[in-house]
Rosetta silent file (secondary structure, phi, psi, omega in degrees, C-alpha in Angstrom):
SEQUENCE: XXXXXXXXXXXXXXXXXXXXXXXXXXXXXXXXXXXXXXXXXXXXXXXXXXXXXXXXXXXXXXXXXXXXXXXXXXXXXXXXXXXXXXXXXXXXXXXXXXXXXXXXXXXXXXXXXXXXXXXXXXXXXXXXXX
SCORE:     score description
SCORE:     0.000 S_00000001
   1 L     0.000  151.812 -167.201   21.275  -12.664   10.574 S_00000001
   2 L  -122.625  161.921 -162.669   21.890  -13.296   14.026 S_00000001
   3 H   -50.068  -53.020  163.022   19.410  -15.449   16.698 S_00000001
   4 H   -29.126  -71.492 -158.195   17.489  -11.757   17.719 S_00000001
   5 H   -88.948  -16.423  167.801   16.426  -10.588   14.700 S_00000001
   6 H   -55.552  -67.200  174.326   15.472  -14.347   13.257 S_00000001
   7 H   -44.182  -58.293  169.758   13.214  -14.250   16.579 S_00000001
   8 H   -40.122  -54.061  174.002   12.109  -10.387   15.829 S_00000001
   9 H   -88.554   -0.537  160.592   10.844  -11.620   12.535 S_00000001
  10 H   -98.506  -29.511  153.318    9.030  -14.540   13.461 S_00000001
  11 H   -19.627  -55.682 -165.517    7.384  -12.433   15.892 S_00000001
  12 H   -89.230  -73.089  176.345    6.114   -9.855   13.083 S_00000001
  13 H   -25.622  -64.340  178.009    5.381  -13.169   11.122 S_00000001
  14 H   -62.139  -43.691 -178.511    3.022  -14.677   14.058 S_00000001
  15 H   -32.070  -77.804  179.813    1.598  -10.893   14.161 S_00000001
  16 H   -41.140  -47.936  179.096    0.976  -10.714   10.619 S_00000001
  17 H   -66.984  -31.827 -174.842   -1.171  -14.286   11.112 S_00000001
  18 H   -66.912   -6.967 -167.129   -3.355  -13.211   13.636 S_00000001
  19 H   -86.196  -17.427  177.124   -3.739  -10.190   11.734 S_00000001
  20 H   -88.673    2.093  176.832   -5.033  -12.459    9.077 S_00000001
  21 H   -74.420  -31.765 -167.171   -7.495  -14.122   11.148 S_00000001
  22 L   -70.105  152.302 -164.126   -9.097  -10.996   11.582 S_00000001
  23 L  -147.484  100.492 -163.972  -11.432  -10.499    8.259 S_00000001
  24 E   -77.667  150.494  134.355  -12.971   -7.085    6.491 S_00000001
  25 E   -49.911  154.555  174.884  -15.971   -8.556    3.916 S_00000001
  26 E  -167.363  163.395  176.529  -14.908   -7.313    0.077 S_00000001
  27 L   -80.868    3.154 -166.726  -16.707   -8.429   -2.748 S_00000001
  28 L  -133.754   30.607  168.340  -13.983  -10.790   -3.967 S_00000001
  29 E   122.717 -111.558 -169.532  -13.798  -12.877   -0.094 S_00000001
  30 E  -145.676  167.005 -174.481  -12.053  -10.489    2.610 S_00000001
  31 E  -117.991  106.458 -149.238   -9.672   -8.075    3.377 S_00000001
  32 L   -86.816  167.603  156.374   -6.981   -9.271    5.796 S_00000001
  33 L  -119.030   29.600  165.965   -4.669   -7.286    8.316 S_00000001
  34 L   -38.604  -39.171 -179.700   -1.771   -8.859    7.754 S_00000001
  35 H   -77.918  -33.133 -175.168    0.315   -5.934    6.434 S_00000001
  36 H   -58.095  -39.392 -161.523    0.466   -3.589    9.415 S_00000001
  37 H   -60.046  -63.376 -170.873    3.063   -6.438   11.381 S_00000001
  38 H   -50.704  -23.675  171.530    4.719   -6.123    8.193 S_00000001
  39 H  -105.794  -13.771  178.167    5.300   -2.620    7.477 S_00000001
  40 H   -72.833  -33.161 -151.790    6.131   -2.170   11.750 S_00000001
  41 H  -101.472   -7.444 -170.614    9.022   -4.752   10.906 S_00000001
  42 H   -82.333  -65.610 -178.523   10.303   -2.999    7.478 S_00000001
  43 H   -59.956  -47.802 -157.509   11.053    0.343    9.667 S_00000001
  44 H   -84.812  -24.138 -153.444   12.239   -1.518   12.912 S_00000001
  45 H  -135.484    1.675  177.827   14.427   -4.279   11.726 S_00000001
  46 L   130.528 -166.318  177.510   15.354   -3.084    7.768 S_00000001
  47 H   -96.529  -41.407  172.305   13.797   -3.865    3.897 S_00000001
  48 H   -80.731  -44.532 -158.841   14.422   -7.266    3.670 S_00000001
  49 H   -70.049  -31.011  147.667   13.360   -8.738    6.685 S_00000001
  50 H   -41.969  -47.094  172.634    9.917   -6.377    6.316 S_00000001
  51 H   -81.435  -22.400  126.552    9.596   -8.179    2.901 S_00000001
  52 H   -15.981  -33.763 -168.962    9.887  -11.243    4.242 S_00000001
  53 H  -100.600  -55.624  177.960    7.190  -10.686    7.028 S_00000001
  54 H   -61.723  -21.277  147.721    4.929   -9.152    4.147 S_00000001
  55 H   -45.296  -55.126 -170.064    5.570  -12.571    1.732 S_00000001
  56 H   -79.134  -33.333  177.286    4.892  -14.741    4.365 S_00000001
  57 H   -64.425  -39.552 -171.343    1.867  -12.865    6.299 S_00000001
  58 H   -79.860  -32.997  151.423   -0.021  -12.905    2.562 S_00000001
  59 H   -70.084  -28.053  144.138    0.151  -16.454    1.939 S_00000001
  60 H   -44.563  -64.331  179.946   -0.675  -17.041    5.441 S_00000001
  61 H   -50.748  -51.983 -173.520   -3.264  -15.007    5.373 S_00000001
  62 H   -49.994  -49.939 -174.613   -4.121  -16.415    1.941 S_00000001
  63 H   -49.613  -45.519 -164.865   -3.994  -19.966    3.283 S_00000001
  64 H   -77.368  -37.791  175.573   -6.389  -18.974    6.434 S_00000001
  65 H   -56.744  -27.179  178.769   -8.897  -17.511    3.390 S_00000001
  66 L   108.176   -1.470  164.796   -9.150  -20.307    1.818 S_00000001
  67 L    80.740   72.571  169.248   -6.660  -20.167   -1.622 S_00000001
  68 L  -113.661   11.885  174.292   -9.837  -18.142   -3.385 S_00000001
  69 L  -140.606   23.877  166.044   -7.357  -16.752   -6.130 S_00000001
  70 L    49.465 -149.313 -177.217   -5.122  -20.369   -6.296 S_00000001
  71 L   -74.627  -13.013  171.383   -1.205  -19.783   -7.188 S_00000001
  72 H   -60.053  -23.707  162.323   -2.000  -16.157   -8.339 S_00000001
  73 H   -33.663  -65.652  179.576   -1.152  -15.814   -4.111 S_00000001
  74 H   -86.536    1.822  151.759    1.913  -16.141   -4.721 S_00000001
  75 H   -73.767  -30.016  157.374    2.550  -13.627   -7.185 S_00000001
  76 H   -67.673   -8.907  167.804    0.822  -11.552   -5.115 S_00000001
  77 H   -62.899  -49.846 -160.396    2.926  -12.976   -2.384 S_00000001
  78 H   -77.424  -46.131 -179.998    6.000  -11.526   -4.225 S_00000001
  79 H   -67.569  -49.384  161.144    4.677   -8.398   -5.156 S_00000001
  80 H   -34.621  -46.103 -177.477    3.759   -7.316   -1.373 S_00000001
  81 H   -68.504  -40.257  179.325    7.406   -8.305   -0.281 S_00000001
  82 H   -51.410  -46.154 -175.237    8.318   -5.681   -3.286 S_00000001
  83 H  -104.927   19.123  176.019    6.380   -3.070   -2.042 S_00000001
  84 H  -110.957  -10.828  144.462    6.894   -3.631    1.442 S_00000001
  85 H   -58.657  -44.642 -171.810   10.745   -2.920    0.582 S_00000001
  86 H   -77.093  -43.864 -176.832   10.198   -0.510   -1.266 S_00000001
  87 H   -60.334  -27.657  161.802    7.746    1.631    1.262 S_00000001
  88 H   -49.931  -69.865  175.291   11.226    0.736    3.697 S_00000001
  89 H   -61.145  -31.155  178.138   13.577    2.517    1.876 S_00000001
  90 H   -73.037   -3.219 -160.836   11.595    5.223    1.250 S_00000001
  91 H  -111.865  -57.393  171.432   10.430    5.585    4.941 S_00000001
  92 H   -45.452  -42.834  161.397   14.273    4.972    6.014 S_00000001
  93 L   -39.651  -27.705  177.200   15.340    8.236    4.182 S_00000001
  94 L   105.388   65.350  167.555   13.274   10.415    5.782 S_00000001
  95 L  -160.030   60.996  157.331    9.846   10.204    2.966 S_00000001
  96 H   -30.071  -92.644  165.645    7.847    9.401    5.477 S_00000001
  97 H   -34.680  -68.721  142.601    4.745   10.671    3.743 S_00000001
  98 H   -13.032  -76.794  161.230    5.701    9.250    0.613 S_00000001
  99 H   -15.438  -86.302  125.143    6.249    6.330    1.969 S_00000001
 100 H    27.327  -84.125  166.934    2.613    6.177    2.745 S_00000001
 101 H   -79.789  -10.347  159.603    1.102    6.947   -0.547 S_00000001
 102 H   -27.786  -78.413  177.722    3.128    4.731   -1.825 S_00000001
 103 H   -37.630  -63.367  178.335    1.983    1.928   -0.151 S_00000001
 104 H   -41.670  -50.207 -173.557   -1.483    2.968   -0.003 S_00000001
 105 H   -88.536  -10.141  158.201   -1.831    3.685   -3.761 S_00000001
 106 H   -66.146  -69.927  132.296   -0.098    0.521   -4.655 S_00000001
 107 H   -12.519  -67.866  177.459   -1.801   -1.663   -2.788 S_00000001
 108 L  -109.001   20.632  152.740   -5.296   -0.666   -3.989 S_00000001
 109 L  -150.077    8.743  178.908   -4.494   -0.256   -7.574 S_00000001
 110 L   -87.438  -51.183 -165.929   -1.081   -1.347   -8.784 S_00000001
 111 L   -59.697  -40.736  176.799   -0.976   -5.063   -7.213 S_00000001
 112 L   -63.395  -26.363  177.324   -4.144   -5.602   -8.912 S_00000001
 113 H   -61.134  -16.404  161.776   -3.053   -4.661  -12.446 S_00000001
 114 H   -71.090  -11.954 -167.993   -1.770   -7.907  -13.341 S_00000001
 115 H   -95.951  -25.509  135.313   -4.691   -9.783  -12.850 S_00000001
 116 H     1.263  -64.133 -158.792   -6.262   -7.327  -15.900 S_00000001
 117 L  -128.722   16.148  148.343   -4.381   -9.592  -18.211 S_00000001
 118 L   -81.070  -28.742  164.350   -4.318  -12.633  -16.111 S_00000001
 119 L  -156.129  -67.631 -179.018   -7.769  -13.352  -16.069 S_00000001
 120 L  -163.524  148.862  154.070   -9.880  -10.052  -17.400 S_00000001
 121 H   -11.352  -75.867  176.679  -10.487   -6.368  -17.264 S_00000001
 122 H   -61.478    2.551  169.223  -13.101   -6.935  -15.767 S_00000001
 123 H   -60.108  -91.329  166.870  -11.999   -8.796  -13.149 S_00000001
 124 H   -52.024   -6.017  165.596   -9.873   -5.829  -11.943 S_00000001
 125 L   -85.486  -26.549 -160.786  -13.033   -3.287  -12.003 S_00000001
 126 H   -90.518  -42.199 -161.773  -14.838   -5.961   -9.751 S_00000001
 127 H   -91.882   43.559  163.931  -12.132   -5.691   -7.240 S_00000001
 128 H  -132.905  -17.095 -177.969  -13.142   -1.729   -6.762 S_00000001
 129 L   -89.137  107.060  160.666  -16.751   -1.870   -6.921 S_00000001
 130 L   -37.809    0.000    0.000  -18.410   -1.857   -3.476 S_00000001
């Protein structure tokens, strides 16, 4: 990586915190905005350096929240850098749209399926109920 794109992604990094300052209410703390810098930096600068920006904005953000789901953050740290790769390659190919529901449908019911047998079923129905 050369001195440019090192900058470019601490850029998208500082995005992604402020994006995490900002704070929807949810029933299980808040819902950060962390990810748009992060999906902005997957198409402009490549797949890794997006998952990178999306690793790092969600434990920021997590950090700024207060830690309200402990080291499960950073498995959810890992899984956002997964699927903010993955929505990259598909969105470099030309699956735009794809791309898209990916994310989207991943995001508000995939990432969550681990915590089903991490702490309870019920758990994961609580993070869907309004």
């Amino acid at each position: 990586m050369d001195v440019r794109k090192i900058s470019a992604i601490a850029i998208f990094i500082a995005l992604s915190a402020v994006g995490a300052m900002i704070k929807i209410p949810s029933p299980i703390g808040s819902i950060a905005l962390d990810s748009f810098p992060a999906l902005l930096a997957a198409v402009i600068l490549g797949p890794v350096s997006g998952a990178i920006v999306a690793g790092l904005g969600h434990i920021i953000s997590a950090f700024i929240g207060g830690m309200t789901l402990g080291p499960f953050h950073f498995l959810i740290m890992v899984e956002m850098a997964v699927l903010t790769w993955m929505f990259s390659i598909l969105y470099i190919n030309g699956k735009k749209v794809g791309a898209f529901f990916l994310f989207f449908i991943s995001n508000a019911f995939v990432l969550a399926l681990p915590f089903a047998f991490l702490i309870s079923p019920g758990f994961y129905t609580l993070l869907f109920r309004a």
